[in-house]
N, C-alpha and C positions, 0 to 999 in steps of 0.2 A: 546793775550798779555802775559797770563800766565796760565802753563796748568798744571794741578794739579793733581796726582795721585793720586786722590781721586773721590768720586763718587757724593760728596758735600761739602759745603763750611765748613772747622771745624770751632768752634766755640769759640774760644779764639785767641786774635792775635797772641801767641806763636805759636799757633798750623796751624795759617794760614801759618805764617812766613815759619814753618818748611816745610810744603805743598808745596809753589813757592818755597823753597831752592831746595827740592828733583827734584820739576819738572827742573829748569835753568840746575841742574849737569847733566839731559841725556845728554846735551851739552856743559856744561860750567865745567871745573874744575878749582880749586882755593882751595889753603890751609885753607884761613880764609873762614869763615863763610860770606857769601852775603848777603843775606836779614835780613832787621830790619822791625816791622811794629808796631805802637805807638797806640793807643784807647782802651779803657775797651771794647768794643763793635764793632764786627765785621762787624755789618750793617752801622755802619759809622765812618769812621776811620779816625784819625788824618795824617797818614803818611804811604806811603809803600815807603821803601830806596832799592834797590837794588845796590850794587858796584861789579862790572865786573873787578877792577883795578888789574891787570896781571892774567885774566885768559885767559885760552886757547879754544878757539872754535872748536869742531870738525866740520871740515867741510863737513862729512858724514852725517851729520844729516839735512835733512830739513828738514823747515818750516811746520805745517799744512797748508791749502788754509784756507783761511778765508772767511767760509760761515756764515751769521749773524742770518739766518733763522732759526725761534727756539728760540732766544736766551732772555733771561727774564732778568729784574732786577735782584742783586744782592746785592750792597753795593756801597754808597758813599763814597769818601775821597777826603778828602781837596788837598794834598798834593802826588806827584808822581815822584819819581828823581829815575832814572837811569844811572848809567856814568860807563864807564869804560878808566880809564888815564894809560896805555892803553891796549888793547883788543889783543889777537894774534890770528893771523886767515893764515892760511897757511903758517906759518913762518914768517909773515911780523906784523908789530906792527901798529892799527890805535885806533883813540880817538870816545866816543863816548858819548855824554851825552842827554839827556830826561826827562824833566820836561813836570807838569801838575799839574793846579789847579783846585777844585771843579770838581771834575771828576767822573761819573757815571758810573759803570761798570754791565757791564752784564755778565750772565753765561750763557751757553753753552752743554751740559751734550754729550761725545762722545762715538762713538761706543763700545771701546774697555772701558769703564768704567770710563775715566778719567772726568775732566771738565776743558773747557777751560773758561776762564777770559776776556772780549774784554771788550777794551776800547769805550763807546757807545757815551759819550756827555763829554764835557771840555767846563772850563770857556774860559780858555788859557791857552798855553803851550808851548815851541817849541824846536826842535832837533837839533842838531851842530852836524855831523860828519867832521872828519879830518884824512888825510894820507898823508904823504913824497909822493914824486915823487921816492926816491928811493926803500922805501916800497910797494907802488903800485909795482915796478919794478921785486920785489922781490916776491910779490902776484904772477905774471902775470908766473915767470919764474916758479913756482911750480906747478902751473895748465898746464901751456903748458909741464912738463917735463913731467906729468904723462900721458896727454893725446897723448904726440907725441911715450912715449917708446912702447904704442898700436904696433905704426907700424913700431917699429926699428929704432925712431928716437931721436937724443941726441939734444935738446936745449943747444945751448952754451952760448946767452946771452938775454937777451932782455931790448930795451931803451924804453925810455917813455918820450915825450915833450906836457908839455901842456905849451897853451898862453890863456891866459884870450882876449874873444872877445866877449865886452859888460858885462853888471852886470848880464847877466842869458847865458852866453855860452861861453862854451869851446873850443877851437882846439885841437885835440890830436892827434898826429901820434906817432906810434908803431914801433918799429924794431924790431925784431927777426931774430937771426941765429944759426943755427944751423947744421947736418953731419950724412947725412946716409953712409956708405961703404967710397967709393970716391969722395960724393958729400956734398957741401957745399952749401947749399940755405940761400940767406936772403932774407926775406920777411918784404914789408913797408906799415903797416895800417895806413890809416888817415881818417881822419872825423870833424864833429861839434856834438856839440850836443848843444840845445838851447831851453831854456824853457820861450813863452810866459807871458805877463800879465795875461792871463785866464789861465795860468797853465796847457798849452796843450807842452809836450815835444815834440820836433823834430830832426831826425840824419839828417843828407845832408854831400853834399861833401864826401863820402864816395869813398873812391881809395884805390887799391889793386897795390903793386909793386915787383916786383921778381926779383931776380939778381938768373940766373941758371935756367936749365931746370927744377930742381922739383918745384923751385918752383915760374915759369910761371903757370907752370900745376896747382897750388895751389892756384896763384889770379884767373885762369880760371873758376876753380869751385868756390872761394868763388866770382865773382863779380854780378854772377846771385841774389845772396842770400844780396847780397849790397843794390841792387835796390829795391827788394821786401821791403827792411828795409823802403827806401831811402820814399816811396810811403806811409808809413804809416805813423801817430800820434798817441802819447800817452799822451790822458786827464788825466793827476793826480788829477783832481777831480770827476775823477769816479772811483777811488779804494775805495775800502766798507769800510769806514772810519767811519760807522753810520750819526751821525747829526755834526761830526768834518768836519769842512772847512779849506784849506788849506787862510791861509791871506799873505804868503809873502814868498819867495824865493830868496837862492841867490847864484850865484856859485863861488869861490875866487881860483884862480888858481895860484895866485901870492906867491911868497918867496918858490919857489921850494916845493908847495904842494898843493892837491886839498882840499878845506875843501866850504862844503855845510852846508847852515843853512834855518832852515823855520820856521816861524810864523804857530800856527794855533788856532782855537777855535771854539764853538759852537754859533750858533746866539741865 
């Protein structure tokens, strides 16, 4: 959740405060100052705030994996809000917000000397992300320019249609075109994606379409890798969440954007 250049937890909330500020800027920049954290007492604390609102996300930076093994008490806090209104992430602008109450965290101590922070138990809490259809559009066109110039190839635009099908699944098909030398390929992704009452994800319906010989050649080799998708599940109750359970999900694809929300908490 939050990973601390430091080698232990400091012991004043300034000094906690100042710890998650410095760890969020390996990746986050923002003029103002992000983190707030409220309590005389580090071991059980009133509040940690963090506001993300118009920073910038490198998106060279990933994640650690989250292993929980190891990982010990820390400190209590009531209170856990995260938002950023809104967030930029490959030039495109999405919303994000993150509450949690009575929440139990654990530390983590990693190789390179830091310590990470995970979220182990919550009373309740739950997450709202949201993004345009134009911004996804605009995501999608900055990933694809970077990886197609690899091989001398110019994206020149790419659409995005989603239809809301059902209260847990999306249809989404993809256009892309684009122009090597004298060739002009467009390329049409579509699919579902649909999330059970047991919180088990599934893709289906996955079609690959090509106007132009590069790129027939292109659904050819990605339809293999379609199927392979197409054959498996994904339990989002078996991401190492600790003792958090996921209580509800939902996908809203409607007013030209996709915004996902979910319930969760500790039994």
């Amino acid at each position: 959740m939050f990973l601390l250049p430091r080698n232990q937890i400091p012991q004043t909330p300034e000094e906690l405060a100042q710890a998650i500020e410095e760890g969020l800027r390996t990746f986050a920049s923002r003029p103002q100052k992000m983190v707030s954290v409220r309590s005389g007492d580090v071991s059980a604390l009133d509040s940690i705030a963090v506001d993300l609102s118009g920073a910038t996300i490198d998106h060279y930076h990933r994640p650690l994996p989250l292993d929980r093994e190891g990982a010990s008490p820390a400190m209590l806090v009531r209170h856990i809000h995260i938002a950023g209104e809104p967030i930029k992430l490959l030039g495109s602008d999405f919303s994000f917000q993150f509450e949690a109450s009575n929440v139990e965290v654990y530390q983590k101590p990693q190789p390179d000397g830091k310590l990470l922070l995970i979220l182990h138990r919550a009373q309740d809490g739950n997450v709202r992300f949201e993004i345009s259809r134009v911004a996804a559009e605009t995501m999608i066109m900055s990933a694809a320019s970077k990886l197609a110039k690899k091989q001398g190839v110019v994206v020149d635009n790419a659409q995005l249609e989603l239809t809301q099908h059902g209260a847990r699944a999306v249809d989404g098909k993809l256009t892309v075109s684009a122009h090597k030398l004298i060739f002009h390929p467009v390329l049409t992704l579509a699919g579902t994606l649909a999330i059970s009452e047991e919180f088990v994800a599934t893709v289906s319906n996955l079609k690959c379409h090509g106007q132009g010989p590069i790129a027939s050649l292109a659904c050819a080799a990605i339809n293999p890798a379609f199927s392979r998708i197409e054959q498996r599940t994904f339990p989002l109750s078996a991401l190492p969440l600790g003792e958090i359970q996921l209580r509800d999900l939902a996908l809203d694809a409607a007013h030209d954007k996709l915004v996902v929300r979910t319930r969760f908490g500790s039994l």
